[in-house]
C-alpha positions, 0 to 999 in steps of 0.5 A: 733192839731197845735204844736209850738216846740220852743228852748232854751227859754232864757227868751225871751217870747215876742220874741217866742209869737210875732213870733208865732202871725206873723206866724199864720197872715201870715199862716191862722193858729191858734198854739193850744200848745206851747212846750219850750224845757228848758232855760226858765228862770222863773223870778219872780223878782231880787232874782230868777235872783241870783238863775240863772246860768249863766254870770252876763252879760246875766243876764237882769234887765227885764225878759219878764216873769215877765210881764206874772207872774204879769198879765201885759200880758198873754200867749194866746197859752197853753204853756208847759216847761221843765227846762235846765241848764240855770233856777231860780232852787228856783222857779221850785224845789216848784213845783217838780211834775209840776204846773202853773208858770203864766196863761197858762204856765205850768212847767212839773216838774223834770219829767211827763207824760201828755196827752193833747186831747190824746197825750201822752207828756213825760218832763224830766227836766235838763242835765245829770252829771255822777258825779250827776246822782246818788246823793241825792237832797241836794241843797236847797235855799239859793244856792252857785256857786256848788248848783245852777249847780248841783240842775238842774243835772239829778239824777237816780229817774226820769229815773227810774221813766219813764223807768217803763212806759209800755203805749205808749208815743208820745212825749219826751220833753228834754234839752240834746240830748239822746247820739248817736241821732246825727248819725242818721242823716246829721251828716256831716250837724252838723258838718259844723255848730258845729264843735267842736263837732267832739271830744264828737261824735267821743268818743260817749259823745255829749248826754246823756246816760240815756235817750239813754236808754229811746229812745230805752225803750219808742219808742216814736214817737218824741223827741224835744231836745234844749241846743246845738243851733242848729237846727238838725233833725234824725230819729232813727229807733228801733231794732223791724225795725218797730218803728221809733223816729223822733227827732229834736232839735232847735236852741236858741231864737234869731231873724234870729236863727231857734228856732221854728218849726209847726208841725201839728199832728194827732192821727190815730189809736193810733199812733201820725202823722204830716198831711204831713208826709212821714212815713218810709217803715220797714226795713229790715236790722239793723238800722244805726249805727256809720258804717253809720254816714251821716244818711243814712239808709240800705236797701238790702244792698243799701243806700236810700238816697232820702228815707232819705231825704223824712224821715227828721223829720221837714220840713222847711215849715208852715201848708198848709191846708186851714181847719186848723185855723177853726178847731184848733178854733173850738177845746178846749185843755185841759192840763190832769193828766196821770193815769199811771203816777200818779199810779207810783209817788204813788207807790214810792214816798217813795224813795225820801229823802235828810235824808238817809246818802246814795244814792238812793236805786233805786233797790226798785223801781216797777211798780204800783200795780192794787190797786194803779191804782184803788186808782188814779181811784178813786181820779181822779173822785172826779175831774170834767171830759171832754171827747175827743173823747170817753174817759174820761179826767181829766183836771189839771186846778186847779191853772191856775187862779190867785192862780198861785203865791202860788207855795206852794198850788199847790204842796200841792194840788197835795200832797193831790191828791194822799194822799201823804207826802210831800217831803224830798227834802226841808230843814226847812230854805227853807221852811221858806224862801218860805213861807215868799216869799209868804206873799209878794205875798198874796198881789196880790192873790185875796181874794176869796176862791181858790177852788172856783177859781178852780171851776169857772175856770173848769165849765168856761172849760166844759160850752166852751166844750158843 
């Protein structure tokens, strides 16, 4: 699978699918997923512009999303998003548990789990505020100056939601950095670059401590992060001295700016490699540490820095192998729900509220039972099924039809997947607010029945399959 790893977005869509287009011309290769890691900036029309934090002056009169959420144009390659500082808050909190935000654009929520032709892509959407980490979801639309900076805060839920998960995950997908990824590789290359820095790193505060705790929970394989601008790669080698992350974050949206990478994966034996990869030997000593703040990794008590720099996580180069645009053509993805994932919403969706005079009381929280498995199970099979590979799929195509723009029924179509509430997190005023948004938009949403939508749109998927 041939993967585009894009910055802060910043709106700047035709800018990354242009760029993409010229590369696969130039390359002989064909992208198959799109990953936007935050700031990317979904604006419908001029009242999401109100919603956004930031500078009158960044703000434009023309987002190029509209053009994709009107149907002017429409994205070619599977795109995926988290959410970052910088984001229309009214539109994503509606859909809290992901959802289409324009044909082939998917929102991965406040946070998710994945699985894309089996790889296992985990989104946490939003920076970390300690002041934030631990309140309630009490903003609602219409928001003031506070409200629409704290709404896009991390809160305590979503990491402890993810810190449950026991199967391997491959990917993480981020805004900020996990704290103290930066010293584990060129710091001193950071540094030249972003200077000012130097303060945050030295008092070990330039990222974020709560997914810190998710790298050394999780041992994914990759981690792509954005938000500071810059194009920065480590690798962080776990305490077992076997596992290894790979991280890189890139630069913003910007010609000349280093905002894109491709990285060609594959899965052997479970476990998620670029084609050209140099894997780490295992260590035997202790991983890097800030005694060791240039990146360089011990071993017998000698640096290794050509192993170091072999071990960089991206490479500055495009995908070589003439195979690749025939096969990447020659494949279908398909966006698919996590059993996992979906167990562990179930499991505790009741612990989220904006009622309860008192922060979360996230010591409840647990891991999903085997009944609360079995119950996914059983949903998911009411759902039609791809397979890849020898394993069952449940593709979330549902609403990457034109029933896109009804945010509404996409939350409430997932709400009714794992018979769940809906939930706490919307006052009535909001929730009046976006049902009246929604009539002005029933004008452009097609008369035929929705499911039927869906249904044409899956048999559509399957028939391309066979």
């Amino acid at each position: 699978m041939i993967v585009a790893v894009v910055g802060c977005t910043h709106g700047e869509l035709d800018l990354v699918y242009n760029s993409l287009n010229r590369l696969e011309e130039e390359n002989n290769f064909k992208v198959n997923l799109l990953i936007c890691c935050g700031d990317f900036q979904s604006i419908r029309y001029n009242l999401d512009n109100d919603c956004l934090n930031v500078p009158n002056k960044y703000k434009k009169e023309e987002n190029d999303f509209t053009k994709y959420f009107t149907g002017e144009k429409k994205a070619k390659i599977l795109t995926i998003f988290i959410g970052g500082n910088h984001e229309a808050m009214n539109v994503l909190k509606q859909l809290y548990y992901g959802g289409w935000v324009a044909p082939n654009i998917y929102y991965l929520g406040y946070s998710n789990v994945l699985n894309i032709n089996g790889i296992r892509i985990c989104g946490l959407s939003g920076i970390y505020k300690k002041y934030n980490f631990h309140k309630k979801y009490d903003e609602c639309y219409p928001y003031n100056d506070i409200s629409k900076v704290s709404a896009y805060h991390i809160r305590k839920y979503e990491i402890e939601k993810l810190k449950i998960l026991k199967d391997k995950v491959d990917i993480i997908v981020t805004h900020d950095w996990p704290n103290n990824i930066e010293k584990h590789g060129n710091l001193n290359e950071l540094l030249k670059w972003k200077s000012f820095f130097k303060e945050e790193i030295m008092s070990n505060t330039l990222g974020n401590p709560q997914t810190e705790i998710l790298l050394n929970k999780l041992k994914p394989t990759f981690w792509f992060a954005a938000h500071l601008h810059v194009k920065y790669s480590s690798i962080y080698i776990h305490s077992d001295k076997i596992n290894y992350t790979k991280f890189l974050s890139l630069d913003k949206a910007e010609p000349h700016r280093h905002f894109i990478q491709i990285l060609n994966f594959e899965k052997v034996e479970n476990c998620l490699r670029l084609k050209t990869d140099h894997i780490p030997r295992p260590l035997e000593s202790a991983p890097q540490n800030a005694d060791t703040p240039s990146g360089e990794v011990e071993k017998g008590g000698e640096v290794e820095k050509e192993e170091a720099k072999k071990d960089e996580a991206v490479k500055d180069e495009a995908v070589k192998d003439e195979a690749t645009k025939e096969e990447a053509e020659q494949e279908n993805y398909y966006l698919c729900y996590d059993i996992e994932w979906l167990a562990i919403i179930k499991a505790n969706h009741n612990l989220i509220s904006i009622n309860s005079d008192k922060n979360y009381n996230l010591e409840e929280l647990k891991y999903p039972t085997n009944e609360d498995f079995e119950f996914v199970k059983e949903k998911l099979k009411k759902l039609k099924q791809i397979s890849i590979n020898g394993k069952q799929y449940y593709p979330i195509h549902g609403y990457n039809t034109p029933n896109y723009k009804n945010l509404i029924e996409q939350r409430k179509y997932f709400l009714n997947l794992l018979d769940i509430e809906e939930l706490n997190i919307y006052n009535d005023y909001e929730l009046n607010f976006f049902n009246e948004e929604l009539k002005k938009f029933n004008q452009q949403l097609p008369q035929e029945n929705s499911q039927n939508l869906i249904e044409q749109e899956i048999d559509s998927c399957l028939n391309e399959q066979n």
